[in-house]
C-alpha positions in Angstrom: -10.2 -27.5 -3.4 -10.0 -23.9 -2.0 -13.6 -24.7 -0.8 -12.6 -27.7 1.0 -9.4 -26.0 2.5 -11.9 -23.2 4.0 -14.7 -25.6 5.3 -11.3 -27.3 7.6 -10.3 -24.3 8.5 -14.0 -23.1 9.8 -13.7 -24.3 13.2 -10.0 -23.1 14.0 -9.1 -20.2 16.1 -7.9 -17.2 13.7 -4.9 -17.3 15.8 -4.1 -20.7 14.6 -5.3 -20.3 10.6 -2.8 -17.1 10.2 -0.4 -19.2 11.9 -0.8 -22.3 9.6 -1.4 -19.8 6.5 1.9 -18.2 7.0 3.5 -22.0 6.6 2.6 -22.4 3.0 5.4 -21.9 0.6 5.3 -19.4 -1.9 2.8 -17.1 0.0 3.9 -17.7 3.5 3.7 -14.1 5.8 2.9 -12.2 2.6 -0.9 -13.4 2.4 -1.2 -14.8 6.4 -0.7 -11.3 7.6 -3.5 -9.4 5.7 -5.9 -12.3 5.9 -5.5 -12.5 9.3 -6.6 -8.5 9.7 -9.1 -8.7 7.3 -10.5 -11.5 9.3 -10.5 -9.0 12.5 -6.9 -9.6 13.8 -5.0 -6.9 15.4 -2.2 -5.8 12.8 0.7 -6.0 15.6 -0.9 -9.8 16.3 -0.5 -10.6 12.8 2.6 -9.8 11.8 3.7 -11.9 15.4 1.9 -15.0 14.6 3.4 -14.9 11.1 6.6 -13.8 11.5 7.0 -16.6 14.9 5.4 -19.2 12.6 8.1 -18.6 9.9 11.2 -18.8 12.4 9.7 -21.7 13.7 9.5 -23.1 10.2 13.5 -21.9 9.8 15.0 -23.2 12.6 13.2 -26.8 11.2 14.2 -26.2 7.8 18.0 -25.2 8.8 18.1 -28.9 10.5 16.0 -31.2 8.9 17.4 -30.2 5.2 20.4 -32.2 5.7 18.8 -35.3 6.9 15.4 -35.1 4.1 18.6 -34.3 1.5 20.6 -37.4 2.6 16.5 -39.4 1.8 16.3 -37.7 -1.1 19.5 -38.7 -3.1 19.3 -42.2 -1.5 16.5 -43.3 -4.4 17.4 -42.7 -7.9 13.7 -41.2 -8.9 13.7 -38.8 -6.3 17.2 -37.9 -6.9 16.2 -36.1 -10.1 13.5 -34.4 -8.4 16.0 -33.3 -5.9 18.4 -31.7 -8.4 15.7 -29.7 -10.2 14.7 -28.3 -6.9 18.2 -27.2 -6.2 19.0 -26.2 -9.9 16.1 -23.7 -9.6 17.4 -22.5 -6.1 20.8 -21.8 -7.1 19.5 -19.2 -10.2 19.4 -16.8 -6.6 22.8 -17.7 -5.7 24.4 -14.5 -6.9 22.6 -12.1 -4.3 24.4 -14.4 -1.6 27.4 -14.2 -3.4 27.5 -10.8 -3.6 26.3 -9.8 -0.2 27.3 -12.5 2.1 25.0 -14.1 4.4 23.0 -10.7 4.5 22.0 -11.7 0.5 19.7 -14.0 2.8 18.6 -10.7 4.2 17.4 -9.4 1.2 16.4 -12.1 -0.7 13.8 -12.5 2.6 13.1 -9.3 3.4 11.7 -8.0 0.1 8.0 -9.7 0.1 7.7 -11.4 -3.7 5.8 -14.4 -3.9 8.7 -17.1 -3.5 10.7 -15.1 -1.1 10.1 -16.3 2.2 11.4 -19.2 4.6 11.1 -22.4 2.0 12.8 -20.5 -0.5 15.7 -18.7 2.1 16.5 -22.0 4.3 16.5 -24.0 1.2 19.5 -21.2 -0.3 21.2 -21.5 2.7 21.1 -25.3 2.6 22.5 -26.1 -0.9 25.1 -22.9 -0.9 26.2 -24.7 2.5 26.0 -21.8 5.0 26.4 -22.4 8.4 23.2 -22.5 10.6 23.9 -19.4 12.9 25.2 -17.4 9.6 21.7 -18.8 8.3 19.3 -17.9 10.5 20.3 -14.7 11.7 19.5 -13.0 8.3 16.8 -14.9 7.6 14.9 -13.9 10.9 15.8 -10.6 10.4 14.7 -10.8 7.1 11.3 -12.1 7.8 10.4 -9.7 10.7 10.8 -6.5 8.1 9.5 -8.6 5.3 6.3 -8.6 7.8 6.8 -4.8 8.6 6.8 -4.4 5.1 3.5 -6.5 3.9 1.7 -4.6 7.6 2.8 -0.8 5.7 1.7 -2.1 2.4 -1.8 -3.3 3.6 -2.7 -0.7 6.5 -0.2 2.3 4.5 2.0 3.8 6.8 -0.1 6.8 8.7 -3.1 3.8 9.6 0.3 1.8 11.2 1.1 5.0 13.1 -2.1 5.5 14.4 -2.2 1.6 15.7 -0.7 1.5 19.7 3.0 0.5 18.9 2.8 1.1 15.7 5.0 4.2 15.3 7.9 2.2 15.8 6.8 -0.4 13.3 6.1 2.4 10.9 9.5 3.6 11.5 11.4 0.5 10.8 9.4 -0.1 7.3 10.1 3.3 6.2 13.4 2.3 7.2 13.7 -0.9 5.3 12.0 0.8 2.2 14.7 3.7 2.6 17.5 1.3 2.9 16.4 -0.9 0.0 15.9 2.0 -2.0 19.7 3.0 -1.2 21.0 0.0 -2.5 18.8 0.1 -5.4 20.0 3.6 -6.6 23.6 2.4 -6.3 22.7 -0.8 -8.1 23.8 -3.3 -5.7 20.0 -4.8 -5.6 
């Protein structure tokens, strides 16, 4: 299968394959951003195509959820299906609940496997947050969720050294600082 996937994927512009990558659930940004800079990709391209794919994907999400819910609970076999999906989505509710809408922030922002847009617009969906109070976090989360997956694949001195880089360096030490923060005073 992964075979297959690769030989499709031969005769597409790297732009376009980091873009697609970073649409999978699951992986999403996390493992389009150092393919696509393994594959030869500047880093700051990366992390643009990745993170623009994934706010593309959110914005969709954020509107189509309702309508593909309404679908879902109008058959009786996909109905179950549907309620497992959002019985294993609400197990994160408690971060929301305990931070707001910025809960979206971190749930995003910190790059585990699971983390990403799927997994954030669907949280936002069935704990029935407003789009604006939606998306905002979730952007932000994914741009220093891709800061964050850039530091750990390049480290942060090879990020410094990259043109425009210092200032990308400087918000993922930032992030790492400020989760760190709310780590020591338990609140993550």
């Amino acid at each position: 299968m992964k075979d297959r996937i690769l030989e499709l994927l031969q005769n597409v512009p790297l732009e376009l394959q980091v873009f697609i990558l970073s649409l999978v659930p699951v992986t999403g940004l996390k493992a389009a951003i150092p393919y696509g800079i393994v594959r030869g990709l500047a880093p700051l391209e990366a992390v643009f195509l990745a993170v623009f794919s994934e706010i593309l994907l959110i914005i969709i999400l954020l509107l189509g959820l309702p309508v593909l819910a309404y679908i879902l609970c109008a058959f009786s076999w996909t109905r179950c299906w549907y309620d497992k999906l959002v019985g294993r989505v609400q197990k994160h509710r408690d971060v929301v609940d305990r931070y707001g809408p910025w809960g979206l922030f971190l749930f995003v922002a910190i790059p585990f496997p699971g983390s990403g847009a799927w997994s954030g617009a669907l949280l936002a969906f069935v704990l029935g947050l407003p789009f604006w109070r939606s998306a905002v976090p979730l952007t932000v989360g994914l741009v220093v969720s891709g800061v964050i997956v850039v530091a750990a694949s390049l480290g942060l001195k090879a990020m410094a050294a990259l043109e425009g880089g210092l200032e990308v360096a400087l918000i993922a030490a930032a992030a790492v600082a400020f989760l760190w923060w709310l780590k020591k005073r338990k609140r993550l």
